[in-house]
Every structure is written in C-alpha cells, then in structure tokens.
N, C-alpha and C positions, 0 to 999 in steps of 0.2 A: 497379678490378676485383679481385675476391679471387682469391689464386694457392691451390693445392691447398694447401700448408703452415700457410694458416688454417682449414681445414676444422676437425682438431681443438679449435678455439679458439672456433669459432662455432657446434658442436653443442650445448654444453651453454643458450647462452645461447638458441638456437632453441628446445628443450627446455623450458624455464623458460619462455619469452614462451606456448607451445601451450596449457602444462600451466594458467597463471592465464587464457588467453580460455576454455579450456573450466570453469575452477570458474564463470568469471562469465556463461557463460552457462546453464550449473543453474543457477545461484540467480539470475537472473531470470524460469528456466523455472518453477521455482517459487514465486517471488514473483507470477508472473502465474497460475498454477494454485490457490492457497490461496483466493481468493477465490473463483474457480469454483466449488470445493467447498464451500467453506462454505455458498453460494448456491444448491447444486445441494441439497444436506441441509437446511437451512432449507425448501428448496417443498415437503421431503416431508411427507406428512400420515399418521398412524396411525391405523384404524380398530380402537380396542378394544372392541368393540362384539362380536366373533368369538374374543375371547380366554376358555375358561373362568375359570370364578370357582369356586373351593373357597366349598362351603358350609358354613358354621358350624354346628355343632351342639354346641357348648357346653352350652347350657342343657338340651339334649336328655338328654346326656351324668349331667349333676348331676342332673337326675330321675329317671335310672331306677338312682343308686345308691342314693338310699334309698327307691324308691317299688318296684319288683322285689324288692329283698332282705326290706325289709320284710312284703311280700302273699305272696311268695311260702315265707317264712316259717311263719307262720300255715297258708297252705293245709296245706303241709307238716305241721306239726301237727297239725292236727283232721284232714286226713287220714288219718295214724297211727292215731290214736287212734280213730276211728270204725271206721274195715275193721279192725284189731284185732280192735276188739271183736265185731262181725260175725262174722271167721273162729274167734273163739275158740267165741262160744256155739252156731254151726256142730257143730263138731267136739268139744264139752265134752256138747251133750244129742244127739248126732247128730241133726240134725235134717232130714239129708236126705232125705226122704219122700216132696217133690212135687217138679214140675218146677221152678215157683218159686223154691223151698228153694237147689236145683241150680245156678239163672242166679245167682241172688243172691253166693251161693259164690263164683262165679265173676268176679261184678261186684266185690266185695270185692278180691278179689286181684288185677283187673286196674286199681283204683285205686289197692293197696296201692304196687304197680309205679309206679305216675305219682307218686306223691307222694313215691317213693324218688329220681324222677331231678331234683325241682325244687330238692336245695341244687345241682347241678352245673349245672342252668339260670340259673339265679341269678348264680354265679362265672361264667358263660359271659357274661353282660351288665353285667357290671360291671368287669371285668377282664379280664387275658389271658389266653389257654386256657393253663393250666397244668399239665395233666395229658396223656398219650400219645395218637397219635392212635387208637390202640386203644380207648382208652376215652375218646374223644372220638364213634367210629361206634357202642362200644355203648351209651352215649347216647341217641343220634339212635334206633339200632334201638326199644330197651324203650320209651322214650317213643310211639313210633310202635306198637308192636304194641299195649299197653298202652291207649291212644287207640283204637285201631280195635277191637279188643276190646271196650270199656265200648262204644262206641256197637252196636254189635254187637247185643252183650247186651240193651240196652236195647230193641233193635228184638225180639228174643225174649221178652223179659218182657211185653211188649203184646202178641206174637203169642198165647202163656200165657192170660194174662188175659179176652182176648177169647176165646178157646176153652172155658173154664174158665167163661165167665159167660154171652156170649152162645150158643154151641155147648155149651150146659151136658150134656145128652144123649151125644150123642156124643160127650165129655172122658170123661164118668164112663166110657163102654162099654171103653175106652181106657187106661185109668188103671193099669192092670197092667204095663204097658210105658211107662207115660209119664219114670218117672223112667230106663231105659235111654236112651230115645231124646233125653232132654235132655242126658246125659252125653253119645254121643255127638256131639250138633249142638254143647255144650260144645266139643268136642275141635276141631270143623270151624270152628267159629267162629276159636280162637286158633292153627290153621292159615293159614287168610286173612289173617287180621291180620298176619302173618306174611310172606304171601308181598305185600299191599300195603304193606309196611316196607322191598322191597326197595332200592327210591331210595335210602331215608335211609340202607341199609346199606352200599350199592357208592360216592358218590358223596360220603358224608359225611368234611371234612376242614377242617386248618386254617387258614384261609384268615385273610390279616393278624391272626393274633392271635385267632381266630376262631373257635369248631368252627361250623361250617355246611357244608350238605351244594349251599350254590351258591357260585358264586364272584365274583358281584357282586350288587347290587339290580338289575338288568337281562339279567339270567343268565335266557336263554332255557325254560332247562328247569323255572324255575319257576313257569313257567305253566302246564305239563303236572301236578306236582306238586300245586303248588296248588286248581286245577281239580278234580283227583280227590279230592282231599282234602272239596272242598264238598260234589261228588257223594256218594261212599260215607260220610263219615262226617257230613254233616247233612243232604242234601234227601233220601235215604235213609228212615234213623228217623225223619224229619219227616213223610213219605210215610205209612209204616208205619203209626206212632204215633198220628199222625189218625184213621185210617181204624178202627186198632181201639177206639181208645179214644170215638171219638164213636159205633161201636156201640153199647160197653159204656155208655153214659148213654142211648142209645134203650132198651137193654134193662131198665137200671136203671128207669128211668122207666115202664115198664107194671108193674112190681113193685112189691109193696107190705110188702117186707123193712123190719125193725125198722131195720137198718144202711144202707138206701138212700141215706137222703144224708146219711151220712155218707162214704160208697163214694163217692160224687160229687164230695163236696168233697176228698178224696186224692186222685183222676183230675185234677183241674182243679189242684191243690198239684203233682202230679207233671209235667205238661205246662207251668206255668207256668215251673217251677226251667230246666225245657230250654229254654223259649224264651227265658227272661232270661239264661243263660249263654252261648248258644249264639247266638242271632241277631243281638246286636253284632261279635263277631265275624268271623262269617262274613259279615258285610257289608261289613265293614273287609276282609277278607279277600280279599273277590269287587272292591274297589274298589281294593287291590294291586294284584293280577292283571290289572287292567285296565291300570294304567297301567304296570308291568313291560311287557305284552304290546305296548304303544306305544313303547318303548325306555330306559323307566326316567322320571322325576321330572326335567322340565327347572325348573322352578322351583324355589325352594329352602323356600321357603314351606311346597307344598304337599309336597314333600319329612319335613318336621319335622312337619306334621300327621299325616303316615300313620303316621310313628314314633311319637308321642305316643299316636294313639288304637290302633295295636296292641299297644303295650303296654298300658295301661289295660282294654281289650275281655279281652286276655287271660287276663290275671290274672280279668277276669269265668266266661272261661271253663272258666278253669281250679277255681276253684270249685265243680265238679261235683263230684271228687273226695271231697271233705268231704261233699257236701250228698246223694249218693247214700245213704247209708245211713240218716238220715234220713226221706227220704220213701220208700223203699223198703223197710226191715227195720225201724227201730224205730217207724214208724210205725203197725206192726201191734199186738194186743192182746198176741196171743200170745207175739208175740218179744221183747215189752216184758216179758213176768211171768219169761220165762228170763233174760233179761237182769240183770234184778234178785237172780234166783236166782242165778244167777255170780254175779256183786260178790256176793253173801252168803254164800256158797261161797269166798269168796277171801279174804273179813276184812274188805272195802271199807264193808260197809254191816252195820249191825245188825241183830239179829233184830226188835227193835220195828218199826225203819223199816222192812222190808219186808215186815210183817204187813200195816202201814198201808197202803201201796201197792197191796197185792199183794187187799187187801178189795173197794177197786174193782174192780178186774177179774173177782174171782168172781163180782159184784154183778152188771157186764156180761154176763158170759159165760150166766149162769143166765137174762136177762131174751131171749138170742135164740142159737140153735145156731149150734154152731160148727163151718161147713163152710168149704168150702178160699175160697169166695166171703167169707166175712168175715173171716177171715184174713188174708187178700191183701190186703183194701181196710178192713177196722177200725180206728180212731186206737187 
C-alpha cells in the first residue's frame, strides 16, 4: 500500500505514463484517419465541363495590327486629299449656288471630320489607349456626329435630286430660296447628328485599356446603340435613296436628254458605292446585336468570326469617306473643269495640260445645255 509520503514520487511517473498512452493514441487516430482521406478524395470526381475557358484570340490580335493600321491608313489619306479638294474649289470659285453645291460642302466636311479621327481609331485597336479619357469621348463624339451627318446628307442629296429632276417644275418655281433652305436644313441636320452622338458622348471610356463607350461584348446597352445606329444611319437612306432615285430613272427614262444615260449610269455608280460599303456591314452589325442581345458569344469560334468580319466589313465601310467625292462632286462636268482650274491656279498642272483637258469639256458642254440636271448627273 503506498503511504502519503510516496505521493510525491509517483506523480511525476503517473504524469509521464498519461502523457505517452495519449501521443499513442493520436497517432493511431491518425494512422487509421490517413487512409479514410485519401479514400474519401480519390471517389471525388471533377466536372470541368462548367469551368470557363479564356478564349484565345491571338491570331485575331496579329491581324488587326497590320490589317486596321494599314486600311485605315490609306482611307485616311485619300480622305484628306479628296474633301480637300472639294472644300477648297468650294470656297476658291464660290460655288455655292444650288442646293446640291450647299449638301456637297457639307458632305465634304462631314468626311473631312471622319478621316481626321481614323489615325486614333487605329492606335485604339492596336494598342493601349494612350491618350486622356477626354479625348478618348471626343473621339467617340466627332466620329459619331460626323457618321450621322454624311449619312444624313446623303439622304438630302436624293431628296435634291429627285426634286430638281423629277419635280423639275416646281424646284425651278422655288429656286430663289432654295439655297437658304438647304443652309438651314444643313444646320438641322449636324444638329441631330449631334444630339444621336449622345451615347458615345456620356458613356464613352476606358475600359481594359480600351476607349469604348461599353464595357463588355455583352454590355446591354449595346444593343440599344447599335440597333439605332442600323435604323437612322442605313435602313434610313436606304429607304430614302430608293425611293428617289428609282423615280429619278422613271423620269430619266421618258426623256430623251443628250445626257440621259449617262445621268443613269452615275445614279446606279452612286447607289452601288452605298450598297458595297454599307451593307456588309450592317449585316455584320445586325448579326452582333443579335448575339450580344442573347448574352454575348458562348463559342469561341463564333466569337473570332464576328471580330474578323467586323473589322474587315468596316474598313469597307469606312470607305465612303474617300469615295464620296468622287461619285458625288468630281464626277460632274463642271466641277471637274474648276477643279482642274485650281490645280492650274496653284502651279499643280500646266497650262498646256489643262487646255487639253479642259477642250473636252467645251466640246461636251456645247453639244447639250447646261442646266442644274446635267450638272448633278454629268461624268
């Protein structure tokens, strides 16, 4: 029997005997647990089937550095250079006279404007936005007013035309106020344009590196954008533009004008340039919209398609720019003999060469009169 006076002798070794049954029964608790686990984690299965996947867009990426800078290069140039020239021999013979004369002016400058904002659309797809976001919105703006503007216009120059050809009568009775009443509808026009920019205006920022006035490919609001955008600035003039110009070839057509079809075949050059710039596009465009409006591109495929062909289409589109003056101001007789007179006037061309030139056109002008109908529509 232990007496009290062993107590302290037999605590320490009670102490010590507790303290190794309890290590050795952890580590059997866990010697029998390790397996469990492992067992329990082994049955589990992973379904990555629900895990997004980033999609690649690499290749996307390396095409549109030299296929954007490139085109949009060029537009930018012969841009320049054409409304230039337009706005100069404009304001060098005044030659604002008719309504025409007035839209044309005006077209000029609302291209001038578009081709000034595509070296910054350019750095915007290719690189980081590198500039404030100040002049990342007014950007977005002038491009947008500028854009709804020329189409605008365009829907005016047919209105014009068809009035001036088919409504030949009552243009002429009219014609004393005509060039007031295009200044002001001038003026309403880049108004409007103006106030359907506001989007781009309030909303525009930069987003990953980005100027864009959404803040994803699935960004709600660009389907309201968008949409409007089909509306007013192509099924619009599309509308318009039909409706006068296939007049204006009924009309042509009971006439028996020296310049008839020649008048015909500018109608058909003019309508052709809008549907080739304009209706890839906005097809691509109306095929965004649709699938933004379903919650954005779950495929990654059809993802990189949409980007391929809207850049591509655009750069078509964007083409107008250049190709407006063209088919609308030097394609005339008239505006072609001034034209030439500048440059001869400026030191560009010789006096031989623009005798030469300029022989033809008396030759023309003498063989049929020269009213606001051949004008408008004379090569």
């Amino acid at each position: 029997m232990t007496s009290v006076s062993d107590v302290p002798t037999l605590l320490p070794a009670l102490l010590i005997t507790f303290l190794g049954l309890k290590c050795c029964s952890s580590q059997d608790a866990l010697n029998s647990t390790v397996p469990l686990t492992s067992t329990y984690f082994d049955n589990i299965s992973v379904d990555y089937d629900d895990i997004p996947v980033l999609c690649e867009k690499a290749f996307n990426r390396q095409f549109r550095l030299w296929f954007v800078p490139t085109f949009y290069s060029v537009i930018c140039l012969l841009g320049l250079a054409g409304n230039l020239l337009v706005i100069l021999t404009f304001f060098y013979f005044r030659r604002l006279k008719t309504m025409t004369d007035v839209y044309l002016l005006n077209l000029s400058f609302a291209d001038l404007l578009f081709a000034l904002s595509l070296p910054f659309w350019a750095a915007n797809s290719t690189v980081n936005w590198p500039i404030s976001l100040g002049v990342c919105k007014a950007m977005n703006t002038l491009y947008k007013v500028s854009f709804y503007s020329s189409m605008l216009l365009l829907c005016f120059i047919s209105v014009d035309r068809y009035f001036a050809i088919s409504k030949a009568v009552s243009a002429h009775r009219h014609r004393s106020r005509a060039v007031f009443v295009s200044k002001v509808s001038s003026a309403a026009i880049w108004a409007t344009a103006l106030v359907f920019s506001i989007p781009e205006m309030m909303f525009a920022s930069v987003n990953n590196n980005t100027c864009t006035p959404f803040n994803s490919n699935a960004d709600p609001r660009r389907v309201s954008v968008q949409t409007s955008q089909m509306v007013l600035a192509f099924a619009l003039p599309l509308l318009v533009m039909s409706f006068c110009y296939s007049s204006i070839i009924q009309t042509l057509c009971q006439a028996r004008s020296f310049e008839r079809n020649k008048a015909i075949k500018v109608i058909l050059a003019v309508v052709a340039v809008f549907l080739f710039s304009q209706v890839p596009y906005n097809l691509v465009l109306f095929w965004n919209t649709m699938v933004t409006a379903r919650g954005g591109a779950k495929d990654c495929g059809l993802d990189n398609s949409l980007l391929f062909a809207t850049d591509v289409t655009q750069c078509l589109a964007f083409l107008r720019c250049c190709l407006n003056p063209f088919v609308y101001a030097f394609i005339g007789v008239k505006f072609r003999h001034d034209l030439l007179k500048l440059l001869k006037d400026f030191g560009c061309m010789s006096q031989e060469r623009f005798f030469r030139y300029t022989f033809g056109y008396k030759r023309r002008s003498s063989a049929a009169t020269d009213t606001e109908t051949t004008t408008t529509f004379s090569p």
